[in-house]
C-alpha positions as YAML, in Angstrom:
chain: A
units: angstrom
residues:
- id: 1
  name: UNK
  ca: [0.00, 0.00, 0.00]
- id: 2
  name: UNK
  ca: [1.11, 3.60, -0.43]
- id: 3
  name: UNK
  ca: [1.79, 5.76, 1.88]
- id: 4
  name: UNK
  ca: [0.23, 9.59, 1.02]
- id: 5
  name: UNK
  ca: [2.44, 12.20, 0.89]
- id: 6
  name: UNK
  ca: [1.72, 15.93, 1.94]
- id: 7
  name: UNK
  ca: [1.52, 17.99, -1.18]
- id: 8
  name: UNK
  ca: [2.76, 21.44, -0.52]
- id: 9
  name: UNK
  ca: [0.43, 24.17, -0.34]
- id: 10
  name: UNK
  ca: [0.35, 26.49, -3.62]
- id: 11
  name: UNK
  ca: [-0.18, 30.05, -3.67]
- id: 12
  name: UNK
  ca: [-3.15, 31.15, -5.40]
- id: 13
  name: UNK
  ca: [-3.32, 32.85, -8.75]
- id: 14
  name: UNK
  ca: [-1.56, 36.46, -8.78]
- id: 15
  name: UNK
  ca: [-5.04, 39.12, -8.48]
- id: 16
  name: UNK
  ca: [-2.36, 41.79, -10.30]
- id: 17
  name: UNK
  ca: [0.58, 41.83, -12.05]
- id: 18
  name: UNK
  ca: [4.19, 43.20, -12.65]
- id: 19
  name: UNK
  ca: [3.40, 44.49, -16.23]
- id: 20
  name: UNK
  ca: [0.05, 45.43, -15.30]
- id: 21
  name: UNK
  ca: [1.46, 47.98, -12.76]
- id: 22
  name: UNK
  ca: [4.32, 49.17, -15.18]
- id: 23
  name: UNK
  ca: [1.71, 50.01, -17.86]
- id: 24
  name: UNK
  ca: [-0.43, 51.82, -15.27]
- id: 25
  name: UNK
  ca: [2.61, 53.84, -14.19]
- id: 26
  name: UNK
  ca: [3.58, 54.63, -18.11]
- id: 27
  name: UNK
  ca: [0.13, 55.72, -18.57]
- id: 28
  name: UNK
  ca: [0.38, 58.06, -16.02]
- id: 29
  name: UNK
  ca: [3.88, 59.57, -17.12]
- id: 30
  name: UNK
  ca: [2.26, 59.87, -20.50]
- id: 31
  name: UNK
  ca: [-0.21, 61.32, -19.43]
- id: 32
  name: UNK
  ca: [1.74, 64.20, -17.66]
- id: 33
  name: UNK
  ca: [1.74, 63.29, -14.09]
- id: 34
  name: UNK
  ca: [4.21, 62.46, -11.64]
- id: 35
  name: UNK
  ca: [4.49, 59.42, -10.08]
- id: 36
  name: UNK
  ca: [4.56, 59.89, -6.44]
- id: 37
  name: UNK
  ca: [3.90, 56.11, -5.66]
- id: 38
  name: UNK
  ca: [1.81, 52.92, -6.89]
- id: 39
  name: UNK
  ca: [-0.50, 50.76, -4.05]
- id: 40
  name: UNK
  ca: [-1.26, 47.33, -4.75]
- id: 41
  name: UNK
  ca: [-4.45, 45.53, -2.89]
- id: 42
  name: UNK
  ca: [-3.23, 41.66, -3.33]
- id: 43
  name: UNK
  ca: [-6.84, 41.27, -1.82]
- id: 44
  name: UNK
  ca: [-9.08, 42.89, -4.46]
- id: 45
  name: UNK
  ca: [-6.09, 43.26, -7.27]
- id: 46
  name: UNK
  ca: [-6.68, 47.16, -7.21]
- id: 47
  name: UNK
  ca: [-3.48, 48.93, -8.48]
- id: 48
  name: UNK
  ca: [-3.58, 52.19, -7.65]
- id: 49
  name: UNK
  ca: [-1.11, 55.39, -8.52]
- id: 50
  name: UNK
  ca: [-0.96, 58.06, -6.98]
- id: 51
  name: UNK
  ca: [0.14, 61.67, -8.74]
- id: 52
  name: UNK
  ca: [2.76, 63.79, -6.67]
- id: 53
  name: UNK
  ca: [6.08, 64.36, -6.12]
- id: 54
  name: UNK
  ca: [7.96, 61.87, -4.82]
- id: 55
  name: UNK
  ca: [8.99, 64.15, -1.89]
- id: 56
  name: UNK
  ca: [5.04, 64.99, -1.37]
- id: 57
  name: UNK
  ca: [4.21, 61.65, -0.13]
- id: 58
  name: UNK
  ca: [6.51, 61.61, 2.89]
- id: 59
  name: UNK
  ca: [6.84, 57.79, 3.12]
- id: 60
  name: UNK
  ca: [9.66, 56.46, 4.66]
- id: 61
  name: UNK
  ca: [10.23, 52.95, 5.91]
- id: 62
  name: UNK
  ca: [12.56, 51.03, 8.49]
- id: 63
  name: UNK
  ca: [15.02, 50.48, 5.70]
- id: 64
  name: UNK
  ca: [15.44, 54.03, 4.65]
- id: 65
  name: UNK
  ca: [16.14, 55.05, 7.92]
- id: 66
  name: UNK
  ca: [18.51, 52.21, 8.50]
- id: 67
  name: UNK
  ca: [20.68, 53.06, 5.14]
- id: 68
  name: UNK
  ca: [20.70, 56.77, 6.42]
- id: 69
  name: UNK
  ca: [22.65, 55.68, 9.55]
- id: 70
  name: UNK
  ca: [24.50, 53.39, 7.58]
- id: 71
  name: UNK
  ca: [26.06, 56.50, 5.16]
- id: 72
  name: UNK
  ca: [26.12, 58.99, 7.89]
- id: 73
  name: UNK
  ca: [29.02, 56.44, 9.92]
- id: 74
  name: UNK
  ca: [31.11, 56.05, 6.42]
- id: 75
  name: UNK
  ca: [31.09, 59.42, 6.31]
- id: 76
  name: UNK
  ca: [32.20, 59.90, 9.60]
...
């Protein structure tokens, strides 16, 4: 008799893509906007961009802050 073995759990199909997002964004530069930054929903799939300066959107993360200290002791 075989003995079952434990399959391993697959992901579920992608809700958005890669391209779809880089076509959204080129859209957008066409367009005339600025790309401040680009939200994906994995939930729903939504991809959304959002027009601004880069600067205007004020996000920062752990990692940002972490290659700031990171220059600032090469430096000194």
């Amino acid at each position: 008799m075989r003995q079952r073995t434990k399959q391993p759990q697959r992901r579920g199909p992608s809700r958005f893509r890669k391209t779809e997002a880089t076509r959204l964004v080129r859209a957008a530069l066409d367009a005339g906007l600025s790309v401040a930054r680009v939200e994906c929903d994995p939930a729903s799939g939504r991809i959304t961009v959002v027009p601004g300066k880069a600067d205007e959107a004020n996000v920062t993360n752990e990692w940002d802050e972490i290659e700031n200290v990171r220059a600032k002791s090469e430096v000194g």
